[in-house]
PLY file of the C-alpha trace (Angstrom):
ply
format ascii 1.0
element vertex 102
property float x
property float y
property float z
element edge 101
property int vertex1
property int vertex2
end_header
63.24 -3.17 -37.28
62.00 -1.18 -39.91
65.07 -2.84 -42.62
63.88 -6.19 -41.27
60.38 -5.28 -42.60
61.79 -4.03 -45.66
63.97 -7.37 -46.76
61.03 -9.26 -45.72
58.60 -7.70 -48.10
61.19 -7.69 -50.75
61.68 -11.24 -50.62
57.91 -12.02 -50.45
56.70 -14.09 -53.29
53.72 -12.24 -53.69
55.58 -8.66 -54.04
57.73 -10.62 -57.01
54.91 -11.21 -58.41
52.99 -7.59 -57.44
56.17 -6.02 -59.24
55.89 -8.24 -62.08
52.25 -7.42 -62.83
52.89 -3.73 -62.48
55.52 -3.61 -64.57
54.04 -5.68 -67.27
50.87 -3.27 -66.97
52.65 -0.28 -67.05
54.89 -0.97 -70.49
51.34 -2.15 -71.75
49.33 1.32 -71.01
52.73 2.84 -72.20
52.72 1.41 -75.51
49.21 1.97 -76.17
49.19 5.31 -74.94
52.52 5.80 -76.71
51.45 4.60 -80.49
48.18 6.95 -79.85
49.63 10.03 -78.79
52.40 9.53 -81.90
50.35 8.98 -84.15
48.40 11.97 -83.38
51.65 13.99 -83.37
53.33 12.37 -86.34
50.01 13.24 -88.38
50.20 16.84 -87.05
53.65 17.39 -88.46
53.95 15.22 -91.31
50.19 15.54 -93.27
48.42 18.66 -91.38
46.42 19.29 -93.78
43.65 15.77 -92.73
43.57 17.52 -89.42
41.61 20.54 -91.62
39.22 18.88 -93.18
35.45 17.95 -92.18
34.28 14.33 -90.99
31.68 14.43 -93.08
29.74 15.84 -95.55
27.26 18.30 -93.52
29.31 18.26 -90.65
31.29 21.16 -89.03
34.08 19.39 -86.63
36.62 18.97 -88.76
39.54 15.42 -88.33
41.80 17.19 -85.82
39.22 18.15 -83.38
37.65 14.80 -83.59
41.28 13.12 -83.13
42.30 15.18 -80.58
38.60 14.25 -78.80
39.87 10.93 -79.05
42.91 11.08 -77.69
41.78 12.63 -74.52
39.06 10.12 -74.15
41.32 7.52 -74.67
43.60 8.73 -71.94
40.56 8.91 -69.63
39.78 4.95 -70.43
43.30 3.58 -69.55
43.28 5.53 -66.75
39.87 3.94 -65.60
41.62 0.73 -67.01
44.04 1.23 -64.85
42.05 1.78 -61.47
40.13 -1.00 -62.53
43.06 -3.37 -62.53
44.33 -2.34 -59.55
41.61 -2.71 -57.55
40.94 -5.70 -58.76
44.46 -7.54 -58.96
47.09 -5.42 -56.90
45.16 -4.53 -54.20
44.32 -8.25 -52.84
47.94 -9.11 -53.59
48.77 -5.78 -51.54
46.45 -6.79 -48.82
48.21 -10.70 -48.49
51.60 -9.13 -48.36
50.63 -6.94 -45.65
48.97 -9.78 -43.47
51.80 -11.90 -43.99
54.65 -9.67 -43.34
52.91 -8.29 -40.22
0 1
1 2
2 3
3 4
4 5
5 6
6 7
7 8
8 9
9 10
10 11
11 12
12 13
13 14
14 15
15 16
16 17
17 18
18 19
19 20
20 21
21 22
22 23
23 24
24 25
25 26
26 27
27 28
28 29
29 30
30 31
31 32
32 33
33 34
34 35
35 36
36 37
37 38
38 39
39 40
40 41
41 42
42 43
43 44
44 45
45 46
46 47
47 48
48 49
49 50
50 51
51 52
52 53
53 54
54 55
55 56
56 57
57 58
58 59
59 60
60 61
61 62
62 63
63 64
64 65
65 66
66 67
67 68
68 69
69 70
70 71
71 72
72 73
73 74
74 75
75 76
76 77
77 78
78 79
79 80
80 81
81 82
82 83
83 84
84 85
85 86
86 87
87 88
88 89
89 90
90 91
91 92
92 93
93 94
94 95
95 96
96 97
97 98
98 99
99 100
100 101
């Protein structure tokens, strides 16, 4: 019964597209995420020395603290990106798979 259930929610339309939107999704936060967290590293190792400097005249936080700030927060906002879109999009699709396959 149980591989029944299985092969019928793998053939359902809406898991297709479920998967599709997922995956999509995923490469997208990936990408992001991956150019951001690079760059950050590729600046570290390559020019170090704009990670020492202020951010402004008067100011005591220097690049690097301010970039690394950054990256963290921007981790935090795909995540809540994230959660957003899938309570929004994956979980109704989710919830019609469910109620069909039952």
């Amino acid at each position: 019964m149980t591989n029944d259930l299985l092969q019928r929610v793998l053939a359902h339309p809406k898991y297709q597209e479920l998967t599709r939107r997922r995956g999509r999704a995923s490469l997208g936060f990936f990408l992001i995420m991956l150019v951001v967290y690079a760059g950050f590293i590729l600046t570290l190792a390559f020019w170090p020395e704009v990670f020492a400097e202020p951010i402004g005249a008067g100011f005591t936080m220097s690049v690097g603290v301010l970039s690394a700030t950054l990256v963290a927060v921007s981790a935090v906002i795909m995540i809540a990106a994230f959660v957003h879109l899938s309570n929004k999009r994956y979980d109704p699709l989710i919830e019609a798979i469910v109620r069909d396959v039952s």
